[in-house]
MIDOSE-1310 file (N, C-alpha, C; in nm, 2 decimals, decimal comma, always signed):
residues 91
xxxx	+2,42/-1,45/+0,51/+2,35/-1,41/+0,39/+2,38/-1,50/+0,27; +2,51/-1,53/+0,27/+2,52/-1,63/+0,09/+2,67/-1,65/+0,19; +2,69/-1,74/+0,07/+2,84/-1,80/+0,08/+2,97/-1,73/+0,05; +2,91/-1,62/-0,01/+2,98/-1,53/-0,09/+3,16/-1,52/+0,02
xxxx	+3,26/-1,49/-0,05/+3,42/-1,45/+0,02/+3,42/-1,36/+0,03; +3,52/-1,30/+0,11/+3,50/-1,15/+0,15/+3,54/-1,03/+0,02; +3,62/-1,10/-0,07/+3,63/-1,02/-0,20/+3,49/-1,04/-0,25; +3,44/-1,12/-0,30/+3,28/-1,16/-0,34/+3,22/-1,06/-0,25
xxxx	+3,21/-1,03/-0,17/+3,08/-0,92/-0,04/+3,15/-0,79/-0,08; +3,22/-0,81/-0,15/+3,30/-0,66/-0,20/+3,22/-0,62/-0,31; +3,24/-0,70/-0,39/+3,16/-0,69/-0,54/+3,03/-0,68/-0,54; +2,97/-0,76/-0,42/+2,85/-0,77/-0,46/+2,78/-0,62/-0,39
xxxx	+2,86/-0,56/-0,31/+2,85/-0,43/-0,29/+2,83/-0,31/-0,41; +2,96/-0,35/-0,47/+2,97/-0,25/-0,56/+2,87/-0,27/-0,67; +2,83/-0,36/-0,68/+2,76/-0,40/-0,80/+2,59/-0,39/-0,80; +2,54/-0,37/-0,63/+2,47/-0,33/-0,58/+2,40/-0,15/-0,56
xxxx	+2,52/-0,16/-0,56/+2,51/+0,05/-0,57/+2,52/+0,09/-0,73; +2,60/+0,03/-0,82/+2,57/+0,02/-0,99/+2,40/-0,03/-0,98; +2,34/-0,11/-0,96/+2,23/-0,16/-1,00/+2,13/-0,03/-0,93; +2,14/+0,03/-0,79/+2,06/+0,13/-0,75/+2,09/+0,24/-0,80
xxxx	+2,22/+0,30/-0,84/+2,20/+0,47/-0,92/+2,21/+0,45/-1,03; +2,25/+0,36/-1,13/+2,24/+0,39/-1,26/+2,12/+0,30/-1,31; +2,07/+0,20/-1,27/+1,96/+0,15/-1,36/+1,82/+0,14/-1,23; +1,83/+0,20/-1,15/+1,68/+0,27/-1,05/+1,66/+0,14/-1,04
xxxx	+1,77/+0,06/-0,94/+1,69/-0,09/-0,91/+1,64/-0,07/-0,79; +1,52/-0,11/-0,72/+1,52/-0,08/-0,55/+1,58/-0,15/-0,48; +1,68/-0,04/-0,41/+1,75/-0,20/-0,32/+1,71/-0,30/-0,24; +1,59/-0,33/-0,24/+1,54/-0,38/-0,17/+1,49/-0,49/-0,24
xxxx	+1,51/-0,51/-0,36/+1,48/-0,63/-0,48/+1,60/-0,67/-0,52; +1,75/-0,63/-0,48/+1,86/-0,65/-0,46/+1,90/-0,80/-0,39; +1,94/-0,90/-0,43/+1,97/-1,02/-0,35/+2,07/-1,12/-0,45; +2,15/-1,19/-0,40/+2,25/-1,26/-0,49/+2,14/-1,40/-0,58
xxxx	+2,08/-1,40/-0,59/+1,96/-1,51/-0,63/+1,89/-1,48/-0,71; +1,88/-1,29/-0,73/+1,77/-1,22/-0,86/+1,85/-1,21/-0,97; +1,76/-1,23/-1,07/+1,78/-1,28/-1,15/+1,75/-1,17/-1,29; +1,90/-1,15/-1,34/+1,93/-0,98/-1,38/+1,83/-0,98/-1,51
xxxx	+1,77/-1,04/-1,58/+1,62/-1,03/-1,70/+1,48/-1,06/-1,60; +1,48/-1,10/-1,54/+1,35/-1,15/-1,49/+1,31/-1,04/-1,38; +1,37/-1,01/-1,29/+1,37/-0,97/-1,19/+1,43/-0,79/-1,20; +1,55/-0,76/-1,27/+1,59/-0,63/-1,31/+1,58/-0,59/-1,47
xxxx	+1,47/-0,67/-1,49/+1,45/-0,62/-1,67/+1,61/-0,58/-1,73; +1,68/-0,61/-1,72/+1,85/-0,61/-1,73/+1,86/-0,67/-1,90; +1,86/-0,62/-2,01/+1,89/-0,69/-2,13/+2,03/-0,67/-2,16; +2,11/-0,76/-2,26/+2,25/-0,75/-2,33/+2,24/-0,62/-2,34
xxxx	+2,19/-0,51/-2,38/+2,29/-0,38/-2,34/+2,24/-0,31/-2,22; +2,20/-0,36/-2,16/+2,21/-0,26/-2,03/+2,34/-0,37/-1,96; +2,39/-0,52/-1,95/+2,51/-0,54/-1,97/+2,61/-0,53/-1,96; +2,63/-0,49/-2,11/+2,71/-0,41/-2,16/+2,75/-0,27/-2,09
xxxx	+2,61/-0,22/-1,99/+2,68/-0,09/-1,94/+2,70/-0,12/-1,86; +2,63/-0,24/-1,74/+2,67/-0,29/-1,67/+2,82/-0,30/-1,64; +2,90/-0,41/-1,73/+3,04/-0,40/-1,72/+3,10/-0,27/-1,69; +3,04/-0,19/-1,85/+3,14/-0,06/-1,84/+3,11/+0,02/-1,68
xxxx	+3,03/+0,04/-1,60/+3,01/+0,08/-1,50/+3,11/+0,00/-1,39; +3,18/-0,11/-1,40/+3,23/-0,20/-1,29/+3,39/-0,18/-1,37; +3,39/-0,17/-1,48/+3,54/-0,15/-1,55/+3,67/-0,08/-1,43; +3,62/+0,04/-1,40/+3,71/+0,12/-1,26/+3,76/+0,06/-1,20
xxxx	+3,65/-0,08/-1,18/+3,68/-0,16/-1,05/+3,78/-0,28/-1,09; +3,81/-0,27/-1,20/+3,87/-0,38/-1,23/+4,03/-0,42/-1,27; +4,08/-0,26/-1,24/+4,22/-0,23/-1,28/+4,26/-0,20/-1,42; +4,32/-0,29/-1,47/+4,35/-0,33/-1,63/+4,32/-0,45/-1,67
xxxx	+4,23/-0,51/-1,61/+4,22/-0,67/-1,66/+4,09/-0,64/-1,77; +4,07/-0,72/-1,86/+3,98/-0,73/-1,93/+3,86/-0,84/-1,89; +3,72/-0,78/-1,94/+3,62/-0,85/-1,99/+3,57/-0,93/-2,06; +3,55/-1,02/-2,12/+3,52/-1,11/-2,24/+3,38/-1,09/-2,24
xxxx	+3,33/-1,10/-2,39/+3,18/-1,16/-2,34/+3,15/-1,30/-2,32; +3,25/-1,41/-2,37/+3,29/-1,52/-2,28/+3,24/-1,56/-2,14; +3,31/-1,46/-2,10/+3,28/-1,51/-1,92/+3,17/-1,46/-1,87; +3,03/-1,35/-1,95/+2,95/-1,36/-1,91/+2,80/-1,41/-2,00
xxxx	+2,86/-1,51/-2,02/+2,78/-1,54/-2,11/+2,71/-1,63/-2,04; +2,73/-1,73/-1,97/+2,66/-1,78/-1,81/+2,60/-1,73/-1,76; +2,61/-1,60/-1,75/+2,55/-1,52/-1,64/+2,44/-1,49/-1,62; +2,30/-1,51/-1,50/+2,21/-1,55/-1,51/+2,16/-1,42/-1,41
xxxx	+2,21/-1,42/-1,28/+2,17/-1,40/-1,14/+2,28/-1,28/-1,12; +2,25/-1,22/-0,95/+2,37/-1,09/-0,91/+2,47/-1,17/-0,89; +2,42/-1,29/-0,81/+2,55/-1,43/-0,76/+2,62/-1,45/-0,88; +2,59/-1,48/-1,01/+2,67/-1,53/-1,12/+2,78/-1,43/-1,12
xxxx	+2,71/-1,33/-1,15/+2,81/-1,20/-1,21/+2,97/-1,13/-1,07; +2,88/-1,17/-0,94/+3,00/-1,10/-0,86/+3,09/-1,24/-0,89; +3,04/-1,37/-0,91/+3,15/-1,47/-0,91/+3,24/-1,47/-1,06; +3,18/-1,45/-1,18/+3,24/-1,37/-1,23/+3,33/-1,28/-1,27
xxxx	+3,33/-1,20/-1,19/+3,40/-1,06/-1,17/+3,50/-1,07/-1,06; +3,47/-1,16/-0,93/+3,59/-1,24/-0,88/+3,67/-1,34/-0,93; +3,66/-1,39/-1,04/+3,72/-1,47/-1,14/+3,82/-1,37/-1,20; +3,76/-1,27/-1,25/+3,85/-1,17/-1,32/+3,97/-1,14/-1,24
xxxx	+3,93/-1,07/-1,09/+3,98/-1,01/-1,00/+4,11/-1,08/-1,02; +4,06/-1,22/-0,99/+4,21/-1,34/-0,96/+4,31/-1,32/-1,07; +4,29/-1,29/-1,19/+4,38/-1,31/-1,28/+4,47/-1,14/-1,28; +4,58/-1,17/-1,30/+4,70/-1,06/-1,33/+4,66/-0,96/-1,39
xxx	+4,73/-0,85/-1,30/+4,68/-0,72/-1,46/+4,80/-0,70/-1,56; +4,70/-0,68/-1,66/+4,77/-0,63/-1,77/+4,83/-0,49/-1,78; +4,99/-0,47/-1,85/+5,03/-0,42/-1,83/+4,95/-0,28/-1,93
């Protein structure tokens, strides 16, 4: 399916099931290639809830809007978000 690592097929799970029950995406328009404005009508605050909906998943590490400021596609964001993963949690 993608190149994605087995932590990456993790996220892009979870990030999958966030995109179907909270913003009514069909999963079936779901793919690492769509592209979260064009394709999931997705603007900076839906985002914004975006994150806060994935935050659980993230321990104690923080968000920037820095690191999603690239962010284009579902592929951007689970790589992203496994960028986070890698770093230490905060106490």
């Amino acid at each position: 399916m993608t190149d994605f690592t087995p932590q990456e097929e993790k996220i892009y799970g979870i990030l999958s099931d966030i995109l179907v029950k909270e913003f009514e995406i069909p999963a079936e328009k779901i793919a690492p290639d769509a592209r979260l404005y064009e394709d999931f009508d997705i603007d900076s605050i839906d985002a914004v809830d975006m994150i806060v909906q994935l935050k659980p998943h993230l321990g104690n590490r923080r968000v920037t809007p820095e690191a999603f400021k690239q962010v284009r596609t579902m592929g951007d964001v689970v790589r992203v978000v496994a960028s986070i993963l890698e770093e230490p949690e905060k106490a």
